[in-house]
C-alpha positions as CSV (number, residue, x, y, z in Angstrom):
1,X,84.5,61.3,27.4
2,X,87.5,63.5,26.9
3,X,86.2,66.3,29.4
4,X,86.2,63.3,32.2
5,X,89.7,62.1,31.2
6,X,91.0,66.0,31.3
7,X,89.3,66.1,35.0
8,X,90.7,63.1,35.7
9,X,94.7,64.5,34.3
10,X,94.1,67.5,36.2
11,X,93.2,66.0,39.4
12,X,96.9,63.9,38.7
13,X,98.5,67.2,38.3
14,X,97.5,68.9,41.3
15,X,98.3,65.3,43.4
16,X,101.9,65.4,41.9
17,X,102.6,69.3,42.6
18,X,101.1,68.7,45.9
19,X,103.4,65.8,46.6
20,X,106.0,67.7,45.9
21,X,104.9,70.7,48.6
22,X,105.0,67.7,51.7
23,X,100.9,67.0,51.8
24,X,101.1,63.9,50.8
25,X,97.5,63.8,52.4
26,X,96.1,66.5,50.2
27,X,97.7,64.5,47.2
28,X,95.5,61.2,48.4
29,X,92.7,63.2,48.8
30,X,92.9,64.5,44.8
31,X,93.0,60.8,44.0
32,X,89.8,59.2,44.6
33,X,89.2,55.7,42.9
34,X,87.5,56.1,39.6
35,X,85.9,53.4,37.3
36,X,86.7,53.1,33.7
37,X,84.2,54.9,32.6
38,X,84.8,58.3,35.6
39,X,88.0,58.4,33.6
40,X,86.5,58.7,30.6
41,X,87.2,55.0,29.5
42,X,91.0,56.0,28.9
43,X,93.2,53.1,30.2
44,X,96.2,55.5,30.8
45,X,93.8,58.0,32.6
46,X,93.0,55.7,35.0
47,X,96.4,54.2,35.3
48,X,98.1,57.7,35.8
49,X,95.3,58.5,38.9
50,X,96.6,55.1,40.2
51,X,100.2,55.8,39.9
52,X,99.9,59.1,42.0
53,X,97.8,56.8,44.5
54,X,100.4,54.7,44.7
55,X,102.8,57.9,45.2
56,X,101.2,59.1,48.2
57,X,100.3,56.2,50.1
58,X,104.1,55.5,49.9
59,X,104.9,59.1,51.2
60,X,102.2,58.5,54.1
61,X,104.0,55.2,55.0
62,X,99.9,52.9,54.0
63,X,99.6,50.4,52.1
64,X,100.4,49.9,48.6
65,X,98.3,46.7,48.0
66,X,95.2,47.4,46.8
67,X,96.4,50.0,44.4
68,X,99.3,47.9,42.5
69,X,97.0,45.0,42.4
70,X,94.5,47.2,40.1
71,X,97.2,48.5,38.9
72,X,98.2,45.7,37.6
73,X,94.5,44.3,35.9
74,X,94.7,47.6,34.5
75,X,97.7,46.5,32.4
76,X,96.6,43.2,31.9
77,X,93.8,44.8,30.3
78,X,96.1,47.0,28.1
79,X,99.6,46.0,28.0
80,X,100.8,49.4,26.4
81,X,100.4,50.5,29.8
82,X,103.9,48.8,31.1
83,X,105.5,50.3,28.3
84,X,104.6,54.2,29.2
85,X,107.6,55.9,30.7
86,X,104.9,58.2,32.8
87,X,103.6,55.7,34.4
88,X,106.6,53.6,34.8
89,X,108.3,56.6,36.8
90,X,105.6,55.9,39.6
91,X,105.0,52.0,39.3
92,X,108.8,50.9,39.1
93,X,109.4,52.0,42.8
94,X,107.0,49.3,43.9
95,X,108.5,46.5,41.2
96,X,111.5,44.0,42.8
97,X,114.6,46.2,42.6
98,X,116.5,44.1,39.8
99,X,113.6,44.2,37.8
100,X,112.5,47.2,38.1
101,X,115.8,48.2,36.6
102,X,116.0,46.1,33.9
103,X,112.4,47.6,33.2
104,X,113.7,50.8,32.7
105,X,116.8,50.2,31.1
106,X,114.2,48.6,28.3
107,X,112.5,51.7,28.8
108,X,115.4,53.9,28.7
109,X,116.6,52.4,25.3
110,X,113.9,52.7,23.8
111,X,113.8,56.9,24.5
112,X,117.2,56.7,23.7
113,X,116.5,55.5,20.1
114,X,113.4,57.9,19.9
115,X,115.4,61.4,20.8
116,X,113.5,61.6,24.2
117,X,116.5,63.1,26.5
118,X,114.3,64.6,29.3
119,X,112.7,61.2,29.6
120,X,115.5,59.4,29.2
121,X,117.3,61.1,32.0
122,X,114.6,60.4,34.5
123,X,114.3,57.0,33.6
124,X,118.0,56.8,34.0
125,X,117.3,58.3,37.9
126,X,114.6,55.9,38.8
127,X,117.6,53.5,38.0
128,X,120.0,54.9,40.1
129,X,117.4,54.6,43.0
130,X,116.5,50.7,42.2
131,X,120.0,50.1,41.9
132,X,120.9,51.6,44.9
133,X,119.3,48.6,47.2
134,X,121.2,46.0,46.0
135,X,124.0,47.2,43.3
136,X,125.4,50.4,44.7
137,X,128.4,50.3,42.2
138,X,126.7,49.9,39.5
139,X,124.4,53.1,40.8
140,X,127.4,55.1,40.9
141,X,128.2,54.5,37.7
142,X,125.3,55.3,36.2
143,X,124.7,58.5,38.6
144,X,128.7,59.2,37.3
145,X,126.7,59.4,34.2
146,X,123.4,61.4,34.6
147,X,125.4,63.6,36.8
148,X,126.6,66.3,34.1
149,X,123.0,65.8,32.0
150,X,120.6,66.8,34.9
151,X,120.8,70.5,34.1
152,X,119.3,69.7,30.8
153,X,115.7,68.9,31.8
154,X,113.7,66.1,33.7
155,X,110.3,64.8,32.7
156,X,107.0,66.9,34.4
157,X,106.7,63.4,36.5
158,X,110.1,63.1,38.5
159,X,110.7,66.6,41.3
160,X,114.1,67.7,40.2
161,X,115.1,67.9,43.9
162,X,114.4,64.2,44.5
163,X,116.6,63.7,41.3
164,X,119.7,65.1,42.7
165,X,119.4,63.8,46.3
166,X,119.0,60.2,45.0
167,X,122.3,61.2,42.8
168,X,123.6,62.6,46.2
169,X,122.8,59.2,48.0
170,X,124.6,57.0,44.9
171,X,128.0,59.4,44.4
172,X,128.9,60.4,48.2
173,X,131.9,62.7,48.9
174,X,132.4,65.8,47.4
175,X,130.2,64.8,44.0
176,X,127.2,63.5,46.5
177,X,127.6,66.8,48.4
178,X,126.8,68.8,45.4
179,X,124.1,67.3,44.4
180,X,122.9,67.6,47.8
181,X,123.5,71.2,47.5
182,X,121.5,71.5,44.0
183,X,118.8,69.5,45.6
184,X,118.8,72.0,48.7
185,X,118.5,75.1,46.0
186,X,115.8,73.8,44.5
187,X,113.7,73.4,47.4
188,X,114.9,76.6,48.7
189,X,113.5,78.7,45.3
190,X,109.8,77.2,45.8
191,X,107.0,79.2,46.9
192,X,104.4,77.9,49.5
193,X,100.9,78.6,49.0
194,X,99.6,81.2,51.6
195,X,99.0,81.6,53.9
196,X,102.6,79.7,54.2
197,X,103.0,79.3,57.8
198,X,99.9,76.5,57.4
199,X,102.3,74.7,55.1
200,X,106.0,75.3,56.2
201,X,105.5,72.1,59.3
202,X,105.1,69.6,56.4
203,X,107.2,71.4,53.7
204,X,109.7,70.9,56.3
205,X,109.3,67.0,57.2
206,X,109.1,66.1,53.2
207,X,112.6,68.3,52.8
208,X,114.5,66.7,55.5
209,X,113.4,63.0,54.4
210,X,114.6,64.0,50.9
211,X,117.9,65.1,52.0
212,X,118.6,62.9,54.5
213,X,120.7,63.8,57.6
């Protein structure tokens, strides 16, 4: 049971670095739908695999559908599941914006009281990008916020370059270009598999999308 469940957590690990080099397709690929017991009968296992479906279908502009509906018998199954910042950081981008936010502010509290900065902060990000589509004062404010903590450490589940360019997108002006500019840095220091040349085309796309014009 546990050798299927690490599989499974490795197979999420690759999807989420690879997500982060632009292949969203490669990602899709490492995330084949499992039954309970492929995952080793590990509710979060499952859910996690799910969450980085949901991921890269988003980032290949498909449907969402199928995956947040068993996403969501999943946690009607186990509960706990809604309250797992991990997962959250994935799910919340396909909740309703205002409650999506008040889903990790619950969320965010909580970390707060238990010492958990790193997941705290990235919480706090996924915030700033729900708030952003329908309260963009209240998305400055909070990005006012994050803004000098960032340095400190995100969780493994949030690319610190999409952190700063959703910071860049809630502050504007001189703050937003900065954060543009750490978000540019960032992607600038990573290394491309090689042969590279057979991944700079979509390393390219995903960068520009990030940043924005």
């Amino acid at each position: 049971v546990a050798g299927r469940a690490a599989v499974v957590m490795c197979r999420v690990t690759r999807a989420t670095a690879l997500l982060w080099l632009g292949r969203a397709d490669l990602a899709l690929e490492e995330c084949p739908a499992l039954t309970a017991q492929d995952a080793g009968g590990v509710p979060f296992v499952q859910a996690r695999l799910v969450g980085a479906q949901l991921s890269a279908l988003q980032a290949l502009g498909r449907t969402t559908a199928a995956a947040l509906e068993l996403l969501e018998q999943l946690a009607q199954r186990t509960p706990t599941l809604r309250e797992d910042p991990t997962l959250v950081l994935d799910w919340c981008q396909h909740v309703e914006p205002d409650a999506a936010s008040a889903w990790l502010q619950r969320l965010r509290d909580r970390a707060r009281q238990r010492g958990a900065s790193a997941i705290e902060r990235s919480l706090g990000v996924r915030q700033v990008q729900c708030l952003l589509k329908r309260h963009p004062r209240r998305a400055r404010a909070l990005a006012l916020e994050l803004l000098p903590m960032l340095d400190a450490g995100l969780h493994v589940n949030l690319c610190p370059a999409q952190a700063w360019a959703l910071l860049a997108a809630a502050l504007k002006g001189s703050q937003g270009r900065t954060c543009r500019a750490r978000a540019l840095q960032w992607l600038q220091q990573v290394r491309l598999p090689e042969p590279a040349q057979d991944w700079q085309p979509a390393y390219a796309v995903w960068q520009a999308g990030l940043l924005g014009p």
